[in-house]
N, C-alpha and C positions, 0 to 999 in steps of 0.2 A: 504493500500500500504506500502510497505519493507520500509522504514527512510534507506537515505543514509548517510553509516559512516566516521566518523567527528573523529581526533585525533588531541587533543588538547595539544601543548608542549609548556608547561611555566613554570618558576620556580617561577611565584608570585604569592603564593596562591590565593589573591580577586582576579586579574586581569583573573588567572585560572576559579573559582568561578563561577568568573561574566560572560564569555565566556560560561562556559556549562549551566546557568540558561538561559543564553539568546538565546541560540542556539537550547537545549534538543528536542523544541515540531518538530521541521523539521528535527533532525539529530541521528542516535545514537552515542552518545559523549562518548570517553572515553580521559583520561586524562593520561599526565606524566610530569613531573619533570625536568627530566634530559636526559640524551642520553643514557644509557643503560635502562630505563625506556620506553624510545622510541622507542625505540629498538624491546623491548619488546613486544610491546602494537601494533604497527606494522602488527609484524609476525603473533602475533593473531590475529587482524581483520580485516587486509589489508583494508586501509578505504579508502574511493573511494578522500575523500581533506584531506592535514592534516597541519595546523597552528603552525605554527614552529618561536619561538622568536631564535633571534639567541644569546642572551647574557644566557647563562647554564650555571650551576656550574659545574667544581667547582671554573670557573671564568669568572660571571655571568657578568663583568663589559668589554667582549672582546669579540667577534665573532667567534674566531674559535672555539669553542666548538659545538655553532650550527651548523656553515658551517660544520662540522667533521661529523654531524649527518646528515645534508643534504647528503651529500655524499654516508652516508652507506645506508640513505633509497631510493636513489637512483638507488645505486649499489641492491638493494634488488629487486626494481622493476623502471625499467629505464620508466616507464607509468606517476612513480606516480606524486599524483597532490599536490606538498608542497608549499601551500604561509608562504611565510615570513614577521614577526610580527616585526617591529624594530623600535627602538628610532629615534625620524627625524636627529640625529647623526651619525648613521647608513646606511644613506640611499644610499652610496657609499658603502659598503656592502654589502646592499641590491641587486644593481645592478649588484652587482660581484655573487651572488647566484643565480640570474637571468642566470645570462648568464654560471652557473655550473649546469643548470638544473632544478631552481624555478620554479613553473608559474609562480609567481605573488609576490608584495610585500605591504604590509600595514606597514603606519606608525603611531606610536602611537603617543596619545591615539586613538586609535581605532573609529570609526564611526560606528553605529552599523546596520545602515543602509546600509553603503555603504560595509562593509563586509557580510551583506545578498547576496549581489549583486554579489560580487565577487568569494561568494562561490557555488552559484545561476550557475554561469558561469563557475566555475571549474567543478562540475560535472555533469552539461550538456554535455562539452566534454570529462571530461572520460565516458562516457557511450555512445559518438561520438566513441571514441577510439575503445570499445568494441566489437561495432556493425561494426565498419570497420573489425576488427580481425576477427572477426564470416565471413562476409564476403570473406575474405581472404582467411579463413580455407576452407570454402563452393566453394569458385573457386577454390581453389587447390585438390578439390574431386573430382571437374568437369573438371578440364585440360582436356582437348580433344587429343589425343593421347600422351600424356607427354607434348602438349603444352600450355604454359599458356597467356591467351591474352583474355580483356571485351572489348578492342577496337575496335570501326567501323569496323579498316583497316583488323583487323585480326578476326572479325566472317566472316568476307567477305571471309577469306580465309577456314576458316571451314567450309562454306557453299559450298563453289565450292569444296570442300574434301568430303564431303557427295554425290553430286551430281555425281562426272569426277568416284569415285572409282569405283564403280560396272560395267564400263563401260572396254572397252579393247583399248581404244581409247592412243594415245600416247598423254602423256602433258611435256609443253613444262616452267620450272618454271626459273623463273626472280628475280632477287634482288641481293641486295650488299655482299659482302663475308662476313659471321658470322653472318644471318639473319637467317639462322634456313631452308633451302632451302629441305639439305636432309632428315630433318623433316617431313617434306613436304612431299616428297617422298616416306617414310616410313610409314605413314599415307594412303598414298593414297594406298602402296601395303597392309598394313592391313587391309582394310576395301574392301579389292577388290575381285574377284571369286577364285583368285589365291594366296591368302595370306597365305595357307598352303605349297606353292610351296616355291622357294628360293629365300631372296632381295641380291642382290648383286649389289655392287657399286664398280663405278671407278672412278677416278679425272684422265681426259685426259691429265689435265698440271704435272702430276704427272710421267707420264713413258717417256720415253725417246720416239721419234719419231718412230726411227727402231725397236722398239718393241709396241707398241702397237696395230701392225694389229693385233700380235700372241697374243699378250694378248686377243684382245676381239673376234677376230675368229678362234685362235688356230692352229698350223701348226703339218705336218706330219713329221715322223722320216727323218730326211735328207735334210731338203727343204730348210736350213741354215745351214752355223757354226755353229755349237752349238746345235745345234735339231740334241741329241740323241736319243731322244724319240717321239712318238706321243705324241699330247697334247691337250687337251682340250679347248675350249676359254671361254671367261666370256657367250658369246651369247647362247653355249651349255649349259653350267652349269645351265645358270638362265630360261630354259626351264621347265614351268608351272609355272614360276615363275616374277619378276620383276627387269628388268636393269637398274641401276642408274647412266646414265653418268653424272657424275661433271665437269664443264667446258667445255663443249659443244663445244664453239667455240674456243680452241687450236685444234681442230680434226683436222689432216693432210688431203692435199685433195685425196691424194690416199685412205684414209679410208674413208670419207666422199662419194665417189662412192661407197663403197662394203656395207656402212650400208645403205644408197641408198636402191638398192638393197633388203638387205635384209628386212626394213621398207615395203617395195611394195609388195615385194612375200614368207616373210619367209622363205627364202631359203639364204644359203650361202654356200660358201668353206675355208676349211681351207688353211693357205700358204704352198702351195707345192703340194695340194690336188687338185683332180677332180671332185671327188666325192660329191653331191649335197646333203645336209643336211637341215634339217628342226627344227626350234626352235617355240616353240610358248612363248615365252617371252614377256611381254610388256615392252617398252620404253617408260622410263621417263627420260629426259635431264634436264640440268638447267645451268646456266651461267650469269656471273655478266657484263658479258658485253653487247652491245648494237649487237644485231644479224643484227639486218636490214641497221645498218652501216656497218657490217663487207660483205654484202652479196651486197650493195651498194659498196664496195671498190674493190672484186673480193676473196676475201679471204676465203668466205661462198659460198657452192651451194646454189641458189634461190629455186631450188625444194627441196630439203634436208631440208630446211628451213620451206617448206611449210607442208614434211613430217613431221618434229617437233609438227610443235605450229599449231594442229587440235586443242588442244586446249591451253593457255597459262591463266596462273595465275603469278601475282608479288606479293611479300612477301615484306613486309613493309618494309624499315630502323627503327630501335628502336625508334630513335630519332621523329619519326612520331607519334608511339604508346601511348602518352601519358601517365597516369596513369600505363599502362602497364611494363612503366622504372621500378615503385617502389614494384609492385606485382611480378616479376621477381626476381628483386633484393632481395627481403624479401625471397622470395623461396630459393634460393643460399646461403642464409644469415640463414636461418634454416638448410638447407640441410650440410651445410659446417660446420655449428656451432657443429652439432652431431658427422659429419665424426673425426670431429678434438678435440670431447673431451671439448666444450665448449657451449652446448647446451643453454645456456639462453646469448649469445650474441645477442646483439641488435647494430640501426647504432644509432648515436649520430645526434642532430639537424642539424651539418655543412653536416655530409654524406648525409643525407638526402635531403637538399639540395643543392647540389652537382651532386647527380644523375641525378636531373633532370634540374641540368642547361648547361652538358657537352653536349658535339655534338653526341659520341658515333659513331668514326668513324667504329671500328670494330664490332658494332653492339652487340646480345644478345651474342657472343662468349668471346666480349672482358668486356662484366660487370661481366661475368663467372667467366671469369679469375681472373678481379679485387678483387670479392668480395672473391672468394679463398683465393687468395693472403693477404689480408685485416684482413681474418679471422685465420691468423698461424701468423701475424704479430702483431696485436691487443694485445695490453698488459691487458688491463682490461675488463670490459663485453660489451666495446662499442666502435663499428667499429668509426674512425673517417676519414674526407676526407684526413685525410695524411695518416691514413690504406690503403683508394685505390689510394692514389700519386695521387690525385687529386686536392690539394690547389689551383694549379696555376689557373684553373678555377674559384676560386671565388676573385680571387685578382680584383680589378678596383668594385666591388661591392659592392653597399650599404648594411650595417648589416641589416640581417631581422627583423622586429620587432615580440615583442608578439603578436601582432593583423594580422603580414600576416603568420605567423605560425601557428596560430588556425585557422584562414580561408581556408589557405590549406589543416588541416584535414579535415575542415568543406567539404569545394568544393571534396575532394576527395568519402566525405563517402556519400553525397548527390548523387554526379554523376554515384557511384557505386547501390546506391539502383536505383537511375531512369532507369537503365539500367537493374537490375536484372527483374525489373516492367516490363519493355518495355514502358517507359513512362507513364504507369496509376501511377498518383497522391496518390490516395488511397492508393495505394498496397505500394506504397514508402514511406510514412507519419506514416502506421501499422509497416513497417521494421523498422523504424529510432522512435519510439514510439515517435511522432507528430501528431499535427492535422492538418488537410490539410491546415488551414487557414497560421500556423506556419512554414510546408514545401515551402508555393509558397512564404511568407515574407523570408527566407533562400535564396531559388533559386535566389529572386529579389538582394538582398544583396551580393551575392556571384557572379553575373551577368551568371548566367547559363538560358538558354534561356527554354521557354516552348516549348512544339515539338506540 
């Protein structure tokens, strides 16, 4: 089996010495000196931990020379795994490189035992790490129509996508503004008889009242001010094809009888017209508001209603989607990193937690935004929670420690293989290269339930 490598930064020789004699038979060891040595040695073998004393020359007696080298190997690979080696003098140092991105910090002299242990534990999780990214990568090849989601809430919605498309049937889609609704609908006309035909969408709260019959059933030359022409409506247009109305329930009720209407017989007129036309369009609605209130108040026709939601699917709020916050956000966070000329940007520990402790009123529209925004603002290679003007969120919060920050990669990259498994143990213990005995001790630890 391949020895995980091990880069050992000290400028005292024995202390060096004695580190790679004692280390060699479980690591491939390479050694440096100083900071451009580290540097160095680094770039070549990117080592899965690397033991970094923070007192370097060329002034071996003060820390920022290593903090300086933490830094750049940081800045080199924001994964990697650097415990820090330091004087019990130090140890206020130490907790400051902690918190610039360490794992970990040993104080010397050194235990040799218990730096087995610690190093035992560092690259367990970065090869946690790895296998998450692998992961990541792997769902991001799988998005199901461009959209990304391993949670519950949203294969449920994949699945009713698979199901409703082939069908001619009118659905009726639910959820909060910025959930990804027209998604939804874009989807369902992809994968339907008619996805060569034309998706055309409209946001009802968008046109002004006195225009929107003409918009979606089209008037003849004369039948208004202003129709100087005949004209086509959205109904015609999307003939062999699929209509997207957005916000469903602002629909005026004089339109709310003629789509009526045309829902029952395919058949319509344009404003001004007499003439009896035929679309075979499918209707897909959506709307963030509550229909059966608005049809309870008087404001919605009851049959209209009914013509709707033959069938009805709801699209999760974000904030539901669990794990989903952070695979999203990493996609946007890749996607935005290339658009904008910054490709190896990453989020820092506070974004990261951050994401997923905000409410996410605007849903997957508005982490879009954020993480855009984050990523043209971003001064160095890592998003922080004031890139996405999200501090205020972690104010009144206890600091995270090292142990609920490894257990949340932990919890995240367990929950993603038992999922990719479908729950077989086996199959997720072979992904996460564990034995089963080690996986269900994990689960028990991390309080993730057996199914």
């Amino acid at each position: 089996m391949t020895r995980p490598k091990l880069l050992i930064v000290e400028d005292d020789e024995d202390i060096r010495t004695q580190m790679k004699w004692a280390l060699s038979a479980d690591y491939e060891v390479r050694t440096a000196e100083d900071k451009p040595g580290a540097i160095a040695a680094f770039n070549a073998s990117r080592p899965s931990v690397t033991l970094l004393d923070l007192g370097l020359p060329p002034r071996p007696n003060e820390p920022e020379e290593g903090l300086a080298t933490l830094s750049y190997l940081i800045a080199l690979d924001p994964l990697a795994k650097v415990i820090i080696v330091s004087g019990q003098g130090d140890k206020q140092n130490a907790l400051h490189a902690v918190g610039a991105g360490a794992y970990d910090f040993l104080c010397k002299p050194v235990d040799t035992d218990e730096l087995r242990l610690v190093l035992q534990r560092a690259v367990y999780v970065a090869e946690l790490e790895q296998e998450y990214s692998a992961m990541q990568q792997g769902q991001r090849a799988e998005a199901f129509e461009d959209m990304l989601g391993g949670s519950a809430q949203m294969q449920t919605v994949f699945n009713f996508i698979l199901k409703v498309a082939p069908t001619t049937a009118p659905v009726l889609i639910l959820g909060e503004s910025g959930t990804g609704k027209e998604m939804v609908a874009q989807a369902l006309h992809s994968r339907s008889q008619q996805k060569n035909g034309p998706f055309i969408a409209i946001n009802c709260n968008a046109i002004p009242e006195n225009l929107l019959e003409s918009e979606l059933f089209g008037h003849e030359k004369g039948s208004f001010t202003g129709a100087h022409t005949q004209r086509k409506g959205h109904i015609e247009s999307a003939a062999g094809g699929t209509l997207f109305l957005d916000e469903i329930g602002e629909l005026p009720a004089a339109v709310q009888v003629k789509l009526l209407r045309f829902l029952q017989e395919k058949r319509f007129q344009r404003v001004g017209g007499r003439q009896e036309l035929l679309s075979d369009a499918r209707v897909i609605a959506a709307t963030n508001v509550n229909l059966q209130e608005s049809v309870a108040n008087g404001s919605f026709r009851e049959d209209l209603y009914f013509r709707l939601a033959v069938v009805v699917v709801k699209v999760p709020a974000l904030r539901e989607r669990g794990n989903d916050i952070g695979v999203i956000a990493k996609e946007f966070l890749r996607r935005y990193g290339v658009e904008h000329g910054k490709p190896r940007v990453t989020f820092a520990p506070d974004a990261i937690r951050v994401l997923n402790l905000y409410h996410w009123p605007g849903n997957v529209r508005e982490l879009q935004n954020r993480v855009q925004r984050a990523v043209i603002m971003a001064e160095g290679k890592r998003v922080t929670a004031g890139d996405l003007e999200l501090t205020d969120a972690l104010d009144g919060l206890p600091p995270q420690t090292l142990r609920e920050a490894r257990e949340s990669v932990e919890r995240d990259v367990v929950q993603e293989a038992l999922r990719r498994s479908r729950g077989k143990i086996t199959t997720a213990a072979l992904e996460l290269g564990v034995s089963r005995p080690t996986l269900y001790e994990l689960m028990e630890k991390l309080g993730i339930a057996r199914e």
